[in-house]
C-alpha positions in Angstrom: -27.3 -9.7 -28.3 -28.9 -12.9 -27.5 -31.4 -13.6 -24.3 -31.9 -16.8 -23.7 -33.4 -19.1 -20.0 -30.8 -20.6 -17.8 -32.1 -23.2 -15.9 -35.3 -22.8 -13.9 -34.2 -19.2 -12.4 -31.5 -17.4 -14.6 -31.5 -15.3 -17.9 -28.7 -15.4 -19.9 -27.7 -12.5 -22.3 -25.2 -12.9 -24.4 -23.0 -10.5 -26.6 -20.4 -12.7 -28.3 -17.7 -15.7 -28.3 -14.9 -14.5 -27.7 -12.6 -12.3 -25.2 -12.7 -9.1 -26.6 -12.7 -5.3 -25.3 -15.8 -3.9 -27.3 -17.5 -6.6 -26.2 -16.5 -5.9 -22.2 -18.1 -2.8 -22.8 -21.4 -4.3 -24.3 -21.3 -6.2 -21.2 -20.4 -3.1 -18.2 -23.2 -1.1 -19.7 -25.8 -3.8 -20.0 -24.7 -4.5 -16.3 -25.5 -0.5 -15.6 -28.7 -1.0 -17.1 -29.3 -4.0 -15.2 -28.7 -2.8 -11.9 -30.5 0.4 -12.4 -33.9 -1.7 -13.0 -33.9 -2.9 -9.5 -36.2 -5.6 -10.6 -38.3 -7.0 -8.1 -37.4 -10.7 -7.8 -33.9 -10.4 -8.8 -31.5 -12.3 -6.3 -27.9 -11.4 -8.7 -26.6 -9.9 -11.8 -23.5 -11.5 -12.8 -21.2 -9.8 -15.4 -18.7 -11.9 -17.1 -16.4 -12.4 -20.6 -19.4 -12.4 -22.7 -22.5 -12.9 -21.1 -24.6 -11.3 -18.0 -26.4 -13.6 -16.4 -29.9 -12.4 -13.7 -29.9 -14.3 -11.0 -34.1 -14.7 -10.4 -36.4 -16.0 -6.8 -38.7 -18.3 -8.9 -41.4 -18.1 -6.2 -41.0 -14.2 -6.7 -40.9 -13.5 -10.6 -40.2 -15.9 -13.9 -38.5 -15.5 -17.4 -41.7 -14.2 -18.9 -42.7 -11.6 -16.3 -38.3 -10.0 -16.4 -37.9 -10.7 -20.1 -40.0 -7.2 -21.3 -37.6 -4.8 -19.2 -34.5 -6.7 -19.8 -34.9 -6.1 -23.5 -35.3 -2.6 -23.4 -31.7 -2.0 -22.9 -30.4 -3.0 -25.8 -29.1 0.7 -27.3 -28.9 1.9 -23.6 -26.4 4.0 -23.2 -25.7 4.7 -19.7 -23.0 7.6 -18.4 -20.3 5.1 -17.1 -17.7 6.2 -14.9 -14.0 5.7 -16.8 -12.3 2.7 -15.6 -9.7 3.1 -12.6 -6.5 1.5 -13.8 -4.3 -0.6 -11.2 -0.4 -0.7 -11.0 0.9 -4.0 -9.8 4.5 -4.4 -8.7 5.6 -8.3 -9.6 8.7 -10.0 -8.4 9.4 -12.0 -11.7 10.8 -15.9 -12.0 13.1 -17.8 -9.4 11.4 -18.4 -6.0 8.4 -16.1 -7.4 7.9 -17.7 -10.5 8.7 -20.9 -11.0 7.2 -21.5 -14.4 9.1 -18.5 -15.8 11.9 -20.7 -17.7 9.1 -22.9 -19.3 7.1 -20.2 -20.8 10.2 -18.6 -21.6 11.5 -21.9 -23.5 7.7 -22.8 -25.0 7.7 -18.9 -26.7 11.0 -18.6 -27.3 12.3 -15.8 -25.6 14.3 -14.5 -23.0 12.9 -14.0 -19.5 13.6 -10.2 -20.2 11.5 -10.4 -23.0 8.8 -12.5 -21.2 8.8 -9.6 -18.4 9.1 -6.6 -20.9 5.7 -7.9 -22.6 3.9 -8.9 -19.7 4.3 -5.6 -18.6 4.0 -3.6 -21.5 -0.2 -3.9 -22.0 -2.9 -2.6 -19.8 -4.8 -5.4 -19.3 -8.8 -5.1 -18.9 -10.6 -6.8 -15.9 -13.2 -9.4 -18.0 -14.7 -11.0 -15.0 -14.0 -11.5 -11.0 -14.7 -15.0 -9.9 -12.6 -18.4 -9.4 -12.1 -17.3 -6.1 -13.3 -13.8 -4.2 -11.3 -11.4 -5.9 -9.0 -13.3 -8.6 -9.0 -11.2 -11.9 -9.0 -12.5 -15.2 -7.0 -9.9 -16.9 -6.5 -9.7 -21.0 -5.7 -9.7 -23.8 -2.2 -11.3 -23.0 0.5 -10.4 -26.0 -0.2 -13.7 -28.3 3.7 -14.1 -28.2 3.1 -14.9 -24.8 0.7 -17.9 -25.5 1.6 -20.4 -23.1 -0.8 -23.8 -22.2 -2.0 -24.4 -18.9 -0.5 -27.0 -16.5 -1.6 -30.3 -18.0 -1.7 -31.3 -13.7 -2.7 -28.6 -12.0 -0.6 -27.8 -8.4 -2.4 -28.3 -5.2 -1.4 -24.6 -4.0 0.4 -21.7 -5.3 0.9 -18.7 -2.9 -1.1 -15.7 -2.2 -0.2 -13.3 -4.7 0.7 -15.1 -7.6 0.5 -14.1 -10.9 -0.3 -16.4 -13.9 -0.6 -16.3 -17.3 -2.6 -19.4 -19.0 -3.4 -18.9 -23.4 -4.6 -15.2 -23.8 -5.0 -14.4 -20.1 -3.4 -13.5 -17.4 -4.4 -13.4 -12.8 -3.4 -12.9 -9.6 -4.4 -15.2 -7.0 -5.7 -13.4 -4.3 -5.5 -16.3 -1.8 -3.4 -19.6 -1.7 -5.2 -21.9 -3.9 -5.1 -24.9 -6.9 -3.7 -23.8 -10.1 -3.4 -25.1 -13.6 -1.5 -21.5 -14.6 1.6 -21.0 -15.2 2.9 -19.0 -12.3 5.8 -16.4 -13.5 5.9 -14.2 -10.7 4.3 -12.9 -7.2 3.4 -9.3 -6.0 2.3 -8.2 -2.4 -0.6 -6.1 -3.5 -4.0 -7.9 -1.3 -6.5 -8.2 -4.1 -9.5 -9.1 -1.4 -9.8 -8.1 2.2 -13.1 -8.7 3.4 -12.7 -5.5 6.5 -12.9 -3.1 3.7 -15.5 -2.1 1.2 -15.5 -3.1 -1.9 -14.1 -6.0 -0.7 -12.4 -6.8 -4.0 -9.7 -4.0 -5.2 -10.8 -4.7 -8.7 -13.8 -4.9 -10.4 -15.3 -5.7 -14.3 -13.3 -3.5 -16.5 -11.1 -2.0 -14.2 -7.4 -1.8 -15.8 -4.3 -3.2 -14.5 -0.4 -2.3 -15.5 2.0 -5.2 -13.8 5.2 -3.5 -13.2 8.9 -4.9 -12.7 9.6 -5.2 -8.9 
């Protein structure tokens, strides 16, 4: 673990380099610890792959003053709640996914086999962010590598799922994307009238399933 300044207001810590599911859970418990603090000063605590990153009011607090409680949770071990795991129904390739044939032609397989892999793992939620809601889910199967768009489209639809390297999203609104799209589910990932206002949240798991 690593704590290092972020500009004039954040604190960075920092847990590894790379996307990995041990490390997921260094960062959802240093979160825990985080937000049971309640630091005075603190405007955000923002998980992510690797990293957790406070948010500080400069006027309020500073590096020095935070940096004695934050280290004190390295070796916390909070009581976490397991994670709630998701299923997703996707409508695979045609008018769903129109990037089905290429990934299916880069990896070499079958769009069968695409489908039956993609929806094989329980993915793990590594960070919410892009836009309100939009999962990053992995590890994707690494015979599912695929590059991202080297143009990225002006808009895919609302629901949208994507794979892009070792990860794979849903697009919870109508938005840019550099992914590859291979299908589309109905399931609303945000609705602002409810609370959370995202269904899925840092570690949370998902299963897609055939539609």
């Amino acid at each position: 673990m690593r704590i290092e300044p972020y500009g004039e207001n954040g604190i960075r810590i920092l847990f590894g380099d790379r996307i990995d599911v041990d490390i997921l859970q260094q960062v959802k418990t240093y979160y825990s610890f985080l937000k049971s603090l309640d630091l005075h000063g603190i405007v955000e605590i923002i998980p992510s792959f690797v990293t957790c990153l406070v948010i500080f009011d400069p006027r309020v607090t500073s590096y020095e003053t935070l940096l004695p409680a934050i280290e004190k949770g390295d070796g916390w071990i909070p009581e976490l709640a397991p994670p709630a795991l998701y299923e997703i129904p996707v409508m695979y390739g045609g008018e769903y996914g129109p990037d089905l044939e290429f990934v299916c032609e880069y990896c070499g397989l079958t769009e069968d086999e695409v489908i039956e892999l993609h929806t094989a793992s329980v993915y793990s939620v590594f960070a919410v962010g892009f836009l309100p809601g939009f999962p990053y889910l992995g590890p994707l199967d690494r015979r599912l590598f695929t590059p991202r768009l080297e143009t990225a489209r002006l808009k895919v639809p609302e629901g949208s799922v994507g794979i892009a390297q070792l990860q794979t999203g849903v697009y919870p609104f109508e938005s840019p994307s550099g992914w590859r799209i291979i299908g589309k589910t109905e399931r609303t990932l945000f609705d602002y009238r409810r609370r959370p206002h995202s269904l899925l949240k840092l570690g949370d798991l998902v299963k897609f399933v055939r539609q």
